[in-house]
C-alpha positions in Angstrom: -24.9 8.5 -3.3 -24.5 4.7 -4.1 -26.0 2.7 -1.2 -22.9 0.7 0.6 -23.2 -3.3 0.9 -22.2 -3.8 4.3 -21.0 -0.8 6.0 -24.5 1.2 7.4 -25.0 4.7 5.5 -26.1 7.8 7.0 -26.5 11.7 6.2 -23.6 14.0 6.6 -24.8 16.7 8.7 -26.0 13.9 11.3 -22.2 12.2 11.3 -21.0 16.4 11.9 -20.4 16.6 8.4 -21.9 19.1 5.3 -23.4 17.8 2.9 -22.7 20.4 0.6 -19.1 20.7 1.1 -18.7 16.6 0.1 -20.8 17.2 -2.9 -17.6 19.3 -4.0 -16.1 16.1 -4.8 -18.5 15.5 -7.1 -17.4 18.6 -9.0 -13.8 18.2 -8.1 -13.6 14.8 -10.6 -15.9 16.0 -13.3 -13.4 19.1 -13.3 -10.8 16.6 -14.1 -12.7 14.5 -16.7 -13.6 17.8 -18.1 -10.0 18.5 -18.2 -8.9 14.8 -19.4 -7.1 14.5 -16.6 -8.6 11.3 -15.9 -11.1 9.0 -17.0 -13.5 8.2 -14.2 -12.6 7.0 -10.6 -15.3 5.9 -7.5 -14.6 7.8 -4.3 -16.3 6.7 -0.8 -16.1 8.5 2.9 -17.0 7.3 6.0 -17.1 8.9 9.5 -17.9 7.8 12.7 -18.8 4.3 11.1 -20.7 5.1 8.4 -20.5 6.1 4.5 -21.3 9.8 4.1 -20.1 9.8 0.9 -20.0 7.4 -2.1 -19.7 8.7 -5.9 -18.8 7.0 -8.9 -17.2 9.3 -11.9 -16.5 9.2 -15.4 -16.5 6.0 -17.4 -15.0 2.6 -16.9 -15.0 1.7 -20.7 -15.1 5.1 -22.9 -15.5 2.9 -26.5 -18.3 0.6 -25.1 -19.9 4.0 -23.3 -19.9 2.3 -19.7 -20.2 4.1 -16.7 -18.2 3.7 -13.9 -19.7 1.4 -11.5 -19.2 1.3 -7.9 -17.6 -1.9 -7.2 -15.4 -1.5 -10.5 -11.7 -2.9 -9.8 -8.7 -1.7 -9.9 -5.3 -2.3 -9.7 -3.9 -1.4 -6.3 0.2 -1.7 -6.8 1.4 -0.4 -3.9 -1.8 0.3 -2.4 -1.5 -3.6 -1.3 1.6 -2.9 0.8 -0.8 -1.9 4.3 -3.2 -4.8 3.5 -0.1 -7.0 3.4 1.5 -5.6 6.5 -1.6 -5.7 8.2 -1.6 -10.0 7.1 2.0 -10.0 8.6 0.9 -8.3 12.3 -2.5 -11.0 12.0 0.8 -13.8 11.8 2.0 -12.1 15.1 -1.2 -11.6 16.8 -1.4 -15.6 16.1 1.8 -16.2 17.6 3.4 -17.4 14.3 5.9 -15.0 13.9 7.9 -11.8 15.8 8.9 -8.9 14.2 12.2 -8.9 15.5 13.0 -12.7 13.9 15.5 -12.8 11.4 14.1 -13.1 7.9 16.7 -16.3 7.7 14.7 -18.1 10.4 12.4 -18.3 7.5 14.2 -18.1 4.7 17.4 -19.6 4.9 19.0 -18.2 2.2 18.8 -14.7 3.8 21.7 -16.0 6.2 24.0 -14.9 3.4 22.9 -11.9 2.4 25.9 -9.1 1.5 25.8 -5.4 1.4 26.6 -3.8 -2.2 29.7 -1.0 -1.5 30.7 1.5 -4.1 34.3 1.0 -4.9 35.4 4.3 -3.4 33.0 4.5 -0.3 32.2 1.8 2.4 28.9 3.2 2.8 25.9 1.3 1.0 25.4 2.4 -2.8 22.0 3.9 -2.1 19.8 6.7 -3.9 15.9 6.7 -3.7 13.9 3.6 -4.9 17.8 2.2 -5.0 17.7 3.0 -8.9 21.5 3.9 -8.8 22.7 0.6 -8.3 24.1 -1.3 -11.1 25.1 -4.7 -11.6 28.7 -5.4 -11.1 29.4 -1.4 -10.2 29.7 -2.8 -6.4 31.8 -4.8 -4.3 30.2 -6.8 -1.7 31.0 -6.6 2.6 28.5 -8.3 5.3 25.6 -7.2 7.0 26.2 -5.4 10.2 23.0 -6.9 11.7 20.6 -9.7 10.2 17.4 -8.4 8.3 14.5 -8.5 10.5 10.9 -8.9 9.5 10.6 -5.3 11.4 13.2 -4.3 8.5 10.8 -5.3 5.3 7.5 -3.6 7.3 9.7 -0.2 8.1 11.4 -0.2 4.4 15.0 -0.3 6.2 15.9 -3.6 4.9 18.3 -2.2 2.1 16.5 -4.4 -0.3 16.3 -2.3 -3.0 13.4 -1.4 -5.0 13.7 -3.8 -7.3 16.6 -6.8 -6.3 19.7 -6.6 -9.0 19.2 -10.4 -9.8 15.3 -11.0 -10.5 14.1 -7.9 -12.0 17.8 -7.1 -13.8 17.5 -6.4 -17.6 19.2 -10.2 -18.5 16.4 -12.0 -17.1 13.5 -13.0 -19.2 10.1 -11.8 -19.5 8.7 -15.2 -19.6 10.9 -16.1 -16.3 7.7 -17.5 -14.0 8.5 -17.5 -10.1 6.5 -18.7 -6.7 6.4 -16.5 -4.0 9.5 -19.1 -2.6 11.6 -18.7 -5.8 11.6 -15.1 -6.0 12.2 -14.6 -2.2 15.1 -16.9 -2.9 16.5 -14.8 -5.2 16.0 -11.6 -3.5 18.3 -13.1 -0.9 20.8 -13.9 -3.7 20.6 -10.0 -4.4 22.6 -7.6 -2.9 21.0 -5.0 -0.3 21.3 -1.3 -1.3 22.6 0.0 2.7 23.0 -1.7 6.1 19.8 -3.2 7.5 18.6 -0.7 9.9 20.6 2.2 8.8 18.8 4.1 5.9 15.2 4.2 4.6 14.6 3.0 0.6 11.1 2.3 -0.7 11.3 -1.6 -1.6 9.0 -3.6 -3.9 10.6 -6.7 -3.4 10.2 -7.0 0.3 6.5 -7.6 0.1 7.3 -10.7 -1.4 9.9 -11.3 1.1 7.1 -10.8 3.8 4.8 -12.8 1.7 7.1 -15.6 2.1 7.5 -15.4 5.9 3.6 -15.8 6.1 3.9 -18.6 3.7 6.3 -20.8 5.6 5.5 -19.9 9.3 2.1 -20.5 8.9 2.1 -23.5 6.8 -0.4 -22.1 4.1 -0.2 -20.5 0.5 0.3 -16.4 1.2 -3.4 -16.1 -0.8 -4.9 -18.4 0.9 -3.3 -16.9 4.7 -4.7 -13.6 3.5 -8.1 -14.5 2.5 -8.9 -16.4 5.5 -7.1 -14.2 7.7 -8.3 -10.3 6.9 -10.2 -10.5 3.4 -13.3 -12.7 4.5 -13.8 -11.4 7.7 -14.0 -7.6 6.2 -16.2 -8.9 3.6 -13.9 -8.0 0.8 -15.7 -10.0 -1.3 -13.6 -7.5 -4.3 -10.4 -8.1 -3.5 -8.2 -10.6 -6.2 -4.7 -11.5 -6.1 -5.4 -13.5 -9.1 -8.3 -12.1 -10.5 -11.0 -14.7 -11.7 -11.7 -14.7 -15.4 -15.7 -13.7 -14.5 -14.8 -11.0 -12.7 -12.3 -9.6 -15.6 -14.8 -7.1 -17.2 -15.3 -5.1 -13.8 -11.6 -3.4 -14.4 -11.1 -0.6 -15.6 -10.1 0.2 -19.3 -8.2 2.6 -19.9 -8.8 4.6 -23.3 -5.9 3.6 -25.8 -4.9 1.7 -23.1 -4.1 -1.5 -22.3 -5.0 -1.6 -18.5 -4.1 -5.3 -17.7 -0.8 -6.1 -15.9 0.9 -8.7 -17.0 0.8 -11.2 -13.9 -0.9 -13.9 -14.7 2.6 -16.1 -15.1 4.1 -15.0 -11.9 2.4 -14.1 -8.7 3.7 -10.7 -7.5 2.3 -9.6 -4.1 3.3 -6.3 -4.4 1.6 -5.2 -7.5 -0.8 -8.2 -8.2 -3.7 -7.1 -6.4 -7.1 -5.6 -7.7 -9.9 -3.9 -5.4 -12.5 -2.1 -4.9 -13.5 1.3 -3.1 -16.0 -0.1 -0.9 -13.7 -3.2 0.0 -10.7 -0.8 1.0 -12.7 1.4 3.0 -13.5 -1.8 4.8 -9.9 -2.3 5.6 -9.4 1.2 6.6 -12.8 1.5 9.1 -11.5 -2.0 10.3 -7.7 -0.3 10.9 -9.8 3.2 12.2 -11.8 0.9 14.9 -8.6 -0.7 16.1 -8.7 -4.3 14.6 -12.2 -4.5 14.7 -15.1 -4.4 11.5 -18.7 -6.0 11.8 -18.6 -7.7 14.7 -15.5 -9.1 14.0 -11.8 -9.1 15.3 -9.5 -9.2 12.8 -6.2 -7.6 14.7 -6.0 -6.8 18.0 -5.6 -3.0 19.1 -1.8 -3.4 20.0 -0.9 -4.4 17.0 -2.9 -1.8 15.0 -1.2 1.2 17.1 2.2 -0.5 16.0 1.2 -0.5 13.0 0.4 2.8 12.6 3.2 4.3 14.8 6.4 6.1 14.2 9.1 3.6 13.7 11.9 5.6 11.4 12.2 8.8 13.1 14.5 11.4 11.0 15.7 8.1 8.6 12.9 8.9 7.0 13.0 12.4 5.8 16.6 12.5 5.9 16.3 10.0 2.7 14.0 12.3 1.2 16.5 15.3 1.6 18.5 13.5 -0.7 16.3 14.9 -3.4 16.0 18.5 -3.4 12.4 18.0 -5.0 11.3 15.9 -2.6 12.5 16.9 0.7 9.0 19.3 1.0 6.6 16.6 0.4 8.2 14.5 3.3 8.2 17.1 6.3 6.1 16.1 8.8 5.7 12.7 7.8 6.8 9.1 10.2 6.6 5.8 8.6 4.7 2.9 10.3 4.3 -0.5 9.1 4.3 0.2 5.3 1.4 3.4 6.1 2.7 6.6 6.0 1.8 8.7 9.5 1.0 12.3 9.5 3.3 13.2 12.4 2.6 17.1 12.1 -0.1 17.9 9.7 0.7 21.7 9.2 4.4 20.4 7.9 2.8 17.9 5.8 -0.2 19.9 4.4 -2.1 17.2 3.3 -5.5 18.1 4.8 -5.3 14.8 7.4 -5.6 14.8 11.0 -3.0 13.9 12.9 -2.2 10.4 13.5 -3.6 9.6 10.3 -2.1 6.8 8.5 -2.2 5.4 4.9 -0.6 4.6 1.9 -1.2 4.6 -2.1 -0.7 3.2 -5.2 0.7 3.9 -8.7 -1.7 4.7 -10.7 -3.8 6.8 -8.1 -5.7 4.7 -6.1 -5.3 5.8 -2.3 -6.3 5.2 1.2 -6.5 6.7 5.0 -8.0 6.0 8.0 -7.7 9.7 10.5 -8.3 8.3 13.9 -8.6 12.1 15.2 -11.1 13.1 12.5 -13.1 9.5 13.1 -12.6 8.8 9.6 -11.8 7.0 6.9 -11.3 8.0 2.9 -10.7 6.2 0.0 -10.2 7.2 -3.9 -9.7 4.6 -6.8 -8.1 6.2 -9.9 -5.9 4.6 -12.7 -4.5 8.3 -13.4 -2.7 9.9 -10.6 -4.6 13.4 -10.7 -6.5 12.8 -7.2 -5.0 16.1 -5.9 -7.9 17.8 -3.9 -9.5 15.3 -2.6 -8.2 15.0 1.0 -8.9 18.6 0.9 -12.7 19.0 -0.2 -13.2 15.9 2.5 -11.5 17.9 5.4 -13.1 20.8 4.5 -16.7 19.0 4.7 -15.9 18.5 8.4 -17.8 20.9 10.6 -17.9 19.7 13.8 
């Protein structure tokens, strides 16, 4: 096991744990690389406050023959939406902001926002991810209610996945945006369904949020962040922008080109790169109610609304939509961008209930289990982490 820089370390058996049963996830990922199901990945455990469990796997550079090292980076993609509404709940704890303010208190152009309507239904256009809406396919009526920052943390904003204006096929590649441009312009862009009234997965509303940070604290959203939640966990891994020193610990991918193209325009939601270690911090900080080495970083109230219920049936009803789909969503709530196991035996995904987490694209993904005291996280580039959650659970014995 790789020694942890921070967090304290201790045996499994002593945390109730078996030793035995997490060295399975040892064999669980050289199965896969076996397989070529992926490359290499780093997976790390904690319970009761301290690592039980922290592997590398694989390589992180097959044609130079590196192994994967434990603070190697990855891209996170939507594995930055908790760490973002976690920055947002911070700007409430401070008194900056309330969740139920309308986004147009902070960005004006949000005043003016219209609901896309299919020509034969008044009902917004609206399938999952919002992928069925089509530039001028739509007429336009007015929102029933303003969009509240409460809408962009809950995903019932109706701003769809990815805004018909910014991201349509007519705009450029070498387009650049600030976090204020590209807000603006997801204003211009109609919404998907009536704030409040469906659930839809949204990209662009981290931005959105991003932007509400931005102007109601008077700071640059990086700069809020880091100050705010990244120094005092000691995620000393964790790049928006990633420094040009610190390029060679990402991951490559094998025939691959595994760098995102984000240098020209600062995209919160997909724009970050992390580390194992520095996302367990963030989950052990979440776990311990706000708290992580000493140090307050959120206070408990808001991590229990962050991690509570807030879309009731919205939420799987969306997923019913989608015959293949509707399984993988029973027994799930949705929090504050974290998904909540409300009834693990409908969900079946080896978590305790109560737990709470979210991942990426690309496989990375994280959980803190408040009623199993712990917190999990696995960093992949190849989403084949299936059986992890598992082999941890199963390690639990007491």
């Amino acid at each position: 096991m790789h020694k942890p820089s921070y967090m304290p370390s201790a045996t499994a058996e002593s945390v109730g744990m078996s030793s035995k049963g997490l060295a399975k996830i040892d064999k669980l990922f050289q199965d896969k690389i076996d397989a070529g199901l992926i490359q290499g990945g780093v997976t790390i455990v904690a319970r009761k406050g301290k690592v039980v469990h922290f592997s590398t796997h694989g390589k992180m550079d097959v044609a130079r023959n590196r192994d994967m090292e434990p603070d190697a980076l990855y891209h996170m993609a939507s594995s930055s939406k908790p760490l973002i509404a976690a920055a947002a709940m911070i700007a409430v704890d401070d008194g900056l902001i309330d969740v139920d303010d309308p986004v147009s208190a902070y960005i004006p152009e949000f005043a003016e926002v219209k609901v896309a309507i299919s020509p034969d239904s008044a009902k917004g256009i609206y399938s999952k991810k919002g992928k069925t809406v089509k530039n001028g396919s739509y007429g336009l009526v007015p929102v029933d209610q303003p969009v509240t920052i409460h809408h962009l943390l809950t995903h019932t904003s109706g701003i769809p996945y990815f805004s018909l204006g910014p991201k349509s096929k007519k705009s450029s590649k070498d387009e650049t945006w600030s976090i204020a441009e590209y807000a603006r312009k997801v204003a211009g862009s109609p919404l998907a369904f009536q704030p409040g009234t469906e659930w839809g997965y949204s990209n662009d509303a981290l931005d959105v949020i991003a932007r509400v940070i931005e102007v109601s604290s008077g700071k640059p959203f990086i700069e809020f962040i880091k100050e705010k939640l990244l120094d005092p966990l000691n995620m000393k891994n964790t790049y928006f922008k990633l420094p040009e020193d610190k390029g060679s610990k990402r991951l490559v991918l094998e025939g691959k080109d595994s760098k995102v193209a984000l240098e020209k325009y600062f995209w919160s939601g997909l724009g970050l790169s992390s580390s194992a270690e520095d996302y367990l911090h963030f989950n052990q900080m979440l776990l311990n109610g706000g708290e992580l080495f000493g140090r307050r970083v959120l206070s408990e109230e808001s991590v229990r609304i962050m991690s509570s219920d807030h879309v009731g049936d919205i939420f799987s009803q969306t997923y019913e939509k989608d015959e293949k789909d509707e399984k993988g969503q029973l027994g799930y709530g949705w929090g504050y961008q974290v998904r909540i196991t409300l009834n693990p035996e409908e969900a079946k995904n080896n978590r305790g209930k109560g737990s709470f987490g979210w991942g990426g694209m690309g496989g990375t993904s994280s959980w803190a289990d408040p009623e199993n005291e712990l917190a999990a996280v696995v960093m992949l580039q190849q989403e084949n982490g299936k059986g992890f959650a598992k082999a941890v659970l199963d390690s639990i014995i007491e």
